[in-house]
N, CA, C and O atoms as a DFTB+ gen file, in Angstrom:
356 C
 N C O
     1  1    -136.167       2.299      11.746
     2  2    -134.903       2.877      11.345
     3  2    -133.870       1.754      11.298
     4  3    -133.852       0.911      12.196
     5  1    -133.189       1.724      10.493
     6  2    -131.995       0.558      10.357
     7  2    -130.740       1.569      10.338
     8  3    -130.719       2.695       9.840
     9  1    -129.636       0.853      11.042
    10  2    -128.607       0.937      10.998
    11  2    -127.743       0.559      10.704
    12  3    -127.773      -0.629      11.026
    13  1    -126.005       0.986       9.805
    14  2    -125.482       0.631       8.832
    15  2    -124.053       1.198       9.918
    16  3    -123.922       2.376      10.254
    17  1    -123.090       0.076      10.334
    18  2    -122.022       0.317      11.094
    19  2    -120.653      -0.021      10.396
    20  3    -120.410      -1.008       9.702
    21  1    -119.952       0.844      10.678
    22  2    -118.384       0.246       9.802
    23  2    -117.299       0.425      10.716
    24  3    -117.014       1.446      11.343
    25  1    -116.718      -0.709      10.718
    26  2    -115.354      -0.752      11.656
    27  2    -114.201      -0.364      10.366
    28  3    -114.091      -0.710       9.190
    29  1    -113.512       0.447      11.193
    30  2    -112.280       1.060      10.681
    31  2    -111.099       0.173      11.260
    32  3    -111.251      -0.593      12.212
    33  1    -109.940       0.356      10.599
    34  2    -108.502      -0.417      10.986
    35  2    -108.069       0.589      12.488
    36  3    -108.541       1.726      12.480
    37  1    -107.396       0.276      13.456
    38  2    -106.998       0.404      14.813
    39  2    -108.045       1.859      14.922
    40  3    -107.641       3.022      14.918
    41  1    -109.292       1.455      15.005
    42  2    -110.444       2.394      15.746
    43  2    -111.224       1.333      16.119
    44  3    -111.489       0.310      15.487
    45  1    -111.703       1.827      17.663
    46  2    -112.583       0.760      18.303
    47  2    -113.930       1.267      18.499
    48  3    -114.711       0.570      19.148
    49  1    -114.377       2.576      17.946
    50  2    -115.572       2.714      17.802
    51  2    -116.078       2.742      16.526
    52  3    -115.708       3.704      15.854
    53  1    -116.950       1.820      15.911
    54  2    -117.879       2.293      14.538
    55  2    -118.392       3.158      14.209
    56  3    -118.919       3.877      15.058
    57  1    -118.477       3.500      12.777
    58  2    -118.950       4.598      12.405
    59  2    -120.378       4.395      12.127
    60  3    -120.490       3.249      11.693
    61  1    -121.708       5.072      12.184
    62  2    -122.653       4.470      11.474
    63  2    -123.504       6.021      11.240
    64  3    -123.517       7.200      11.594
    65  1    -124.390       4.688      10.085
    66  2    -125.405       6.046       9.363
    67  2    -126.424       5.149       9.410
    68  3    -126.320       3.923       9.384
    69  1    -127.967       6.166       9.520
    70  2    -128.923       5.755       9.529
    71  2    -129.814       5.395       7.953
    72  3    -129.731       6.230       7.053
    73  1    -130.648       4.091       7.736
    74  2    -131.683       4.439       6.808
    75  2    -133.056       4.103       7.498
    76  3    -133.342       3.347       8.427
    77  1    -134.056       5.230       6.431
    78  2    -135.766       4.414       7.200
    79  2    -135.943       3.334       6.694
    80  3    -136.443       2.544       7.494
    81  1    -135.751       2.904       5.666
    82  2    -136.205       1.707       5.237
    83  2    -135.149       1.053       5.055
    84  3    -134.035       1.561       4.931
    85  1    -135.553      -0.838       5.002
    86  2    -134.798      -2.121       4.657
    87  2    -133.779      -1.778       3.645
    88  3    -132.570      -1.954       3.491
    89  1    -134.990      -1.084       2.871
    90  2    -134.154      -1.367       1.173
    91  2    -133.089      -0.582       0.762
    92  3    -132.055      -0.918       0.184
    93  1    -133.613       0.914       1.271
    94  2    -132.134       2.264       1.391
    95  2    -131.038       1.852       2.137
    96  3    -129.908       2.194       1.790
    97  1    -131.288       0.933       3.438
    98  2    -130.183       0.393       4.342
    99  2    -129.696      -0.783       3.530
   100  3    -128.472      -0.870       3.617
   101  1    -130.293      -1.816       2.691
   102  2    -128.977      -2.756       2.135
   103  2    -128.754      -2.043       0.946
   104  3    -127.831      -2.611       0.362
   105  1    -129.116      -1.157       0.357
   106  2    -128.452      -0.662      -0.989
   107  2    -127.110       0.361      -0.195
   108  3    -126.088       0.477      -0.871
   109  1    -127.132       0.903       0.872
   110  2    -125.506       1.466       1.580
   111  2    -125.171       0.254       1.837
   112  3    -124.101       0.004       1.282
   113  1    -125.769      -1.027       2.685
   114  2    -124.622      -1.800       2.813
   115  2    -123.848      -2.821       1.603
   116  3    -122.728      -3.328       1.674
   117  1    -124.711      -2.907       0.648
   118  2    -123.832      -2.953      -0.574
   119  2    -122.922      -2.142      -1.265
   120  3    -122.096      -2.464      -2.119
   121  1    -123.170      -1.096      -0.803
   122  2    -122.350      -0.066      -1.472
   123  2    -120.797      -0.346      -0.467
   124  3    -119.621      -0.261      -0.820
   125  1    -121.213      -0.589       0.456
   126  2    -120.264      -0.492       1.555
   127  2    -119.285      -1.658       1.037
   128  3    -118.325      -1.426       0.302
   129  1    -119.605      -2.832       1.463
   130  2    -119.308      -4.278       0.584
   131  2    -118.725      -4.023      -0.571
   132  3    -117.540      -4.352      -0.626
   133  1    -119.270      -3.453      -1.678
   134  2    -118.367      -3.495      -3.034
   135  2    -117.008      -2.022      -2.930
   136  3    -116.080      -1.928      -3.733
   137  1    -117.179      -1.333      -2.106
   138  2    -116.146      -0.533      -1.994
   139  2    -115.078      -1.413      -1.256
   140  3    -113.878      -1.442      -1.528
   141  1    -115.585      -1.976      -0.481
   142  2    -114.797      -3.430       0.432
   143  2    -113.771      -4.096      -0.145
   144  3    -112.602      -4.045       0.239
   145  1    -114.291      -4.884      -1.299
   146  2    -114.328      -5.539      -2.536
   147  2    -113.002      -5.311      -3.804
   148  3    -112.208      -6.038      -4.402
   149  1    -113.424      -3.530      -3.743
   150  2    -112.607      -2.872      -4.840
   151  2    -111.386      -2.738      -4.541
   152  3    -111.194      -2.330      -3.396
   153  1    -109.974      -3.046      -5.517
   154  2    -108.859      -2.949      -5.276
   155  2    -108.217      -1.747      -5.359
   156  3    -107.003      -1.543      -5.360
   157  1    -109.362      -0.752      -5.448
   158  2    -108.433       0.517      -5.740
   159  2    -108.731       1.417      -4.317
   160  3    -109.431       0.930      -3.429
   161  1    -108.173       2.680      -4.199
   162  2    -108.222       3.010      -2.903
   163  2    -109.197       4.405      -2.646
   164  3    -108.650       5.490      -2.844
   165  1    -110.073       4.395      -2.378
   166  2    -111.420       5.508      -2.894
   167  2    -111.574       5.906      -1.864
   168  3    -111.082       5.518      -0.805
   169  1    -112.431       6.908      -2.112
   170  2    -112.783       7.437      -0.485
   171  2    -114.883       6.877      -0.833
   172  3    -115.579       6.801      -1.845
   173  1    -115.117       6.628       0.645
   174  2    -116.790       6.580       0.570
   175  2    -117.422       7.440       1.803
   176  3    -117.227       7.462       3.018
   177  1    -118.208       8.082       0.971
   178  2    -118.950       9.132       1.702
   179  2    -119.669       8.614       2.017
   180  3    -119.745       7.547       1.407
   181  1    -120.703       8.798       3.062
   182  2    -121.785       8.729       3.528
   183  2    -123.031       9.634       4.489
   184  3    -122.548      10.243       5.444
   185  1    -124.368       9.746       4.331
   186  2    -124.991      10.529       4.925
   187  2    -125.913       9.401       5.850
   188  3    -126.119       8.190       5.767
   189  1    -126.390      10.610       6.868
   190  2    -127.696       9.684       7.527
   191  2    -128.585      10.496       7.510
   192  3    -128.494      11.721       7.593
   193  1    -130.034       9.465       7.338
   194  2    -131.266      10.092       7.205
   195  2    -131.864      10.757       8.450
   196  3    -132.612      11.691       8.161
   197  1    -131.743      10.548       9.597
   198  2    -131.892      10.662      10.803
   199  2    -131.175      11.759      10.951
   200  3    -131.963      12.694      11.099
   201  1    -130.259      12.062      10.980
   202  2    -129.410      13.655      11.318
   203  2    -128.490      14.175       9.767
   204  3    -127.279      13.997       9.633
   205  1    -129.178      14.676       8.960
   206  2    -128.651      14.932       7.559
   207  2    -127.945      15.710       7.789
   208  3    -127.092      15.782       6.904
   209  1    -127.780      16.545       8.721
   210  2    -126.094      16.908       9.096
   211  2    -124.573      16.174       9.333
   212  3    -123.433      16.639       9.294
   213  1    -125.039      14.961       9.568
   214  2    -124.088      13.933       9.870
   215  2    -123.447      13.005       8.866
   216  3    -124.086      11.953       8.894
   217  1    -122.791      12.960       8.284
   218  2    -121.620      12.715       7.257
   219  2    -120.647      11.962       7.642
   220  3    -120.632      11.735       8.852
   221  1    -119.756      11.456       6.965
   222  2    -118.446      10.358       7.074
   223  2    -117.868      10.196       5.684
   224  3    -118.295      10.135       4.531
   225  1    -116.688      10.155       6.323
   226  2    -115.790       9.807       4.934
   227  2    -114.884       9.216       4.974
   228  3    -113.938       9.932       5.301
   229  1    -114.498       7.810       4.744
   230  2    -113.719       6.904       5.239
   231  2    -113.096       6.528       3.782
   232  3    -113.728       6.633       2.731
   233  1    -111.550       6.003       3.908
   234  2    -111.008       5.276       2.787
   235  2    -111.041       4.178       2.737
   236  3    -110.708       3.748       3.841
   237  1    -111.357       3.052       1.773
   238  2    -111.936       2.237       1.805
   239  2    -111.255       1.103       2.004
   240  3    -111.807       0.099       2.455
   241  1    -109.859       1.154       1.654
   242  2    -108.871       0.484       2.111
   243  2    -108.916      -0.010       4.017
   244  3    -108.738      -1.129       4.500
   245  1    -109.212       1.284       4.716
   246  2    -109.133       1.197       6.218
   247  2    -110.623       0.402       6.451
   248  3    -110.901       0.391       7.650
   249  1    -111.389      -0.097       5.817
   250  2    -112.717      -0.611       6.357
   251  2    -111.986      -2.481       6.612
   252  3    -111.369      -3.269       5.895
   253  1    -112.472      -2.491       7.913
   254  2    -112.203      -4.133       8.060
   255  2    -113.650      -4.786       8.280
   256  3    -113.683      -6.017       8.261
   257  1    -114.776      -4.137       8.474
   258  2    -116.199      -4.811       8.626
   259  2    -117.232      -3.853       8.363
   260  3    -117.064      -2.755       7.833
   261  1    -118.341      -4.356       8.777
   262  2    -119.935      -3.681       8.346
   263  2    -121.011      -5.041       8.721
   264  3    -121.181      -6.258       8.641
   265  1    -121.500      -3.868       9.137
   266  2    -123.243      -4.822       9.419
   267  2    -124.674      -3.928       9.519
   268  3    -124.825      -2.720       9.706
   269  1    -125.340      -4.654       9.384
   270  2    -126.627      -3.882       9.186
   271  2    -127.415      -4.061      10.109
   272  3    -127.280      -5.242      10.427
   273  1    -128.417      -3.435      10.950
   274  2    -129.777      -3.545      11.489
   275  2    -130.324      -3.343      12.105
   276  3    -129.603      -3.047      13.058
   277  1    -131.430      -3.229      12.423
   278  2    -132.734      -2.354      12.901
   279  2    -132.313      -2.271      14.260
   280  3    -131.899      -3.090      15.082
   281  1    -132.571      -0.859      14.257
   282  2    -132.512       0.014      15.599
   283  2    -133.984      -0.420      16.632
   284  3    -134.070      -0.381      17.859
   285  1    -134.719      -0.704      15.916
   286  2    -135.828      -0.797      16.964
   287  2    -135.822      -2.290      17.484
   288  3    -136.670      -2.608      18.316
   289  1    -135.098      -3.024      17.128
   290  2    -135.016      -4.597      17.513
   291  2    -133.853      -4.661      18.777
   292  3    -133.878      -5.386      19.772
   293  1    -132.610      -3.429      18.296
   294  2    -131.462      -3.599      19.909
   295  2    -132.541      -2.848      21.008
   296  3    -132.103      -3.232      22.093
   297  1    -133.372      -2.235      21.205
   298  2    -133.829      -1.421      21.988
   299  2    -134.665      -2.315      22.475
   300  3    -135.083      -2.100      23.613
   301  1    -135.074      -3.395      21.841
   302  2    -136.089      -4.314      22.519
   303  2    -135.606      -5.304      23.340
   304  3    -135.969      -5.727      24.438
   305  1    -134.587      -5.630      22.479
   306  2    -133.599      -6.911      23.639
   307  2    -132.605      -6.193      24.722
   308  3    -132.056      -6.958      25.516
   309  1    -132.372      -5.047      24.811
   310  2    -131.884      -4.516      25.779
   311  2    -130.268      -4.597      25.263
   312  3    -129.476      -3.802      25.769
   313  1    -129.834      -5.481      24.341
   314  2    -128.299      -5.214      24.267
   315  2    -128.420      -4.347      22.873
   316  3    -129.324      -4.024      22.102
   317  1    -126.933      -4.144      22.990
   318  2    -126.575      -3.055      21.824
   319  2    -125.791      -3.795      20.874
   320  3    -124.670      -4.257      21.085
   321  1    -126.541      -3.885      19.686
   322  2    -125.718      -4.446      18.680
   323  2    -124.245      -3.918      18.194
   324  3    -124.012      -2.796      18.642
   325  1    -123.757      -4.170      17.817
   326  2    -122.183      -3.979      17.194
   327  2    -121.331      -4.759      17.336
   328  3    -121.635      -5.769      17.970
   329  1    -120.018      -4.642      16.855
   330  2    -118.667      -5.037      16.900
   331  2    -117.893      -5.313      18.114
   332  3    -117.173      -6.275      18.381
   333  1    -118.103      -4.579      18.591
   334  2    -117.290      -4.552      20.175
   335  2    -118.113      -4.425      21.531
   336  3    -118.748      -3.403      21.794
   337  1    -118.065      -5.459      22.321
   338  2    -119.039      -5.125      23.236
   339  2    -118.215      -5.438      24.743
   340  3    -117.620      -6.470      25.056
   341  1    -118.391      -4.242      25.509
   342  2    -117.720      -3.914      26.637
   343  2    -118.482      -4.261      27.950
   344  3    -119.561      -3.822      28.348
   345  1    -117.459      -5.355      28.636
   346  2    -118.242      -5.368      30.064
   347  2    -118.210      -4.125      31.184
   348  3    -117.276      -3.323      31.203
   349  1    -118.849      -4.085      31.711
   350  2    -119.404      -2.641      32.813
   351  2    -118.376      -3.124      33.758
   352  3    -118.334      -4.336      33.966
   353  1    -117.745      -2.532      34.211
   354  2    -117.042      -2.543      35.304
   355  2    -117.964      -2.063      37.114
   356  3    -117.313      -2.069      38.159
């Protein structure tokens, strides 16, 4: 399973959606990227394959990042991939 995360402007948690494969996960994160890209102000939907109940809809203007990748690789190294990473108190 790969994972596809997007940081929003003053939100400190990412949003993410799942794909099964490499190729479904960089064709959203291109999609993600060229909405990035675009000077006009759109909204981008998104679904995940993993819980097809689960949806997002962000304006594309508010996206400040994105990254991609496999869920079964953070579970192996024990840390959690993303954007923001919090020490344990």
């Amino acid at each position: 399973m790969y994972v596809i995360e997007i940081l929003l402007k003053n939100t400190a948690m990412p949003m993410s959606v799942q794909r099964k494969t490499v190729e479904e996960a960089t064709a959203v994160y291109q999609q993600v990227l060229e909405a990035m890209r675009g000077s006009d102000i759109t909204l981008l939907e998104l679904a995940c394959d993993r819980q097809p109940e689960k949806k997002i809809c962000v304006m594309t203007e508010a996206i400040v990042a994105a990254q991609m990748y496999e869920k079964s690789g953070a579970a192996a190294s024990g840390k959690t991939p993303g954007f923001v990473a919090f020490a344990a108190s």
